[in-house]
N, C-alpha and C positions, 0 to 999 in steps of 0.2 A: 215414170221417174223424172226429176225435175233437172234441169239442167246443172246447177252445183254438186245433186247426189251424183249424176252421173260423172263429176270430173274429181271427186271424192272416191268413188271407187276405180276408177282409171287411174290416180295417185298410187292407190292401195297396189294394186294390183303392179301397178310397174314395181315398186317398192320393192314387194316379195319379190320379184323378176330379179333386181339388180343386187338384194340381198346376198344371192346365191353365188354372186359373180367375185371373184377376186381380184379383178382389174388387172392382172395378167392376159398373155392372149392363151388362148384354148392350148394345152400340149397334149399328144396323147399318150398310151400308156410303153408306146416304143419309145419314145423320145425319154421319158422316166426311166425308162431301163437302161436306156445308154448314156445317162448322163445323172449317174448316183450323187456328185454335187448339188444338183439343180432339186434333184429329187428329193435327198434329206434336208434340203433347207423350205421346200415345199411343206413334206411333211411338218417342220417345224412349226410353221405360219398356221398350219392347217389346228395343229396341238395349242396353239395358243388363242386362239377365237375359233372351237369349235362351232359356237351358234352362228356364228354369221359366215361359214365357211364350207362345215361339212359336208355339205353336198353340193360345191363349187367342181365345176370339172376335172377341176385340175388337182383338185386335193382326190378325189374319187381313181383319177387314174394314176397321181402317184403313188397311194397306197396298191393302189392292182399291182403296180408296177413294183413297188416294196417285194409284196406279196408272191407272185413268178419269179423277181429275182432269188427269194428264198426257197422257190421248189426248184431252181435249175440245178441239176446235179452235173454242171458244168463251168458252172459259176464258183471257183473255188475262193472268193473275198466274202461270201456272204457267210460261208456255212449250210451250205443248205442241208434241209431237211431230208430225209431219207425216209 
């Protein structure tokens, strides 16, 4: 492989890497759960460029975090599921 192809597919390759990222820092799926502002406005960003997002960390664990907060049957704002 010649030395351009290889810094053509090293381009490539980060690209896809940084595609995934939403330039936010990483939150995980408890930080989503306890902070339903942060979380439905994630969601939102997440709804609005699904290609270049949905499988960004952080859209992945706001919706988990969506998601349990709608099975807690403790959680009386959300409705949950029964």
């Amino acid at each position: 492989m010649t030395g351009a192809r290889r810094a053509l597919v090293a381009l490539a390759v980060a690209g896809i890497g940084l595609s995934a990222c939403d330039g936010d820092p990483a939150r995980d799926v408890a930080y989503y759960k306890a902070n339903k502002a942060e979380r439905d406005k994630k969601i939102a960003q997440c709804q609005n460029d699904p290609g270049g997002l949905r499988a960004s960390p952080n859209c992945v664990n706001a919706k988990a975090a969506l998601g349990e907060a709608m099975l807690d049957p403790s959680n009386k704002k959300m409705g949950s599921i029964k």
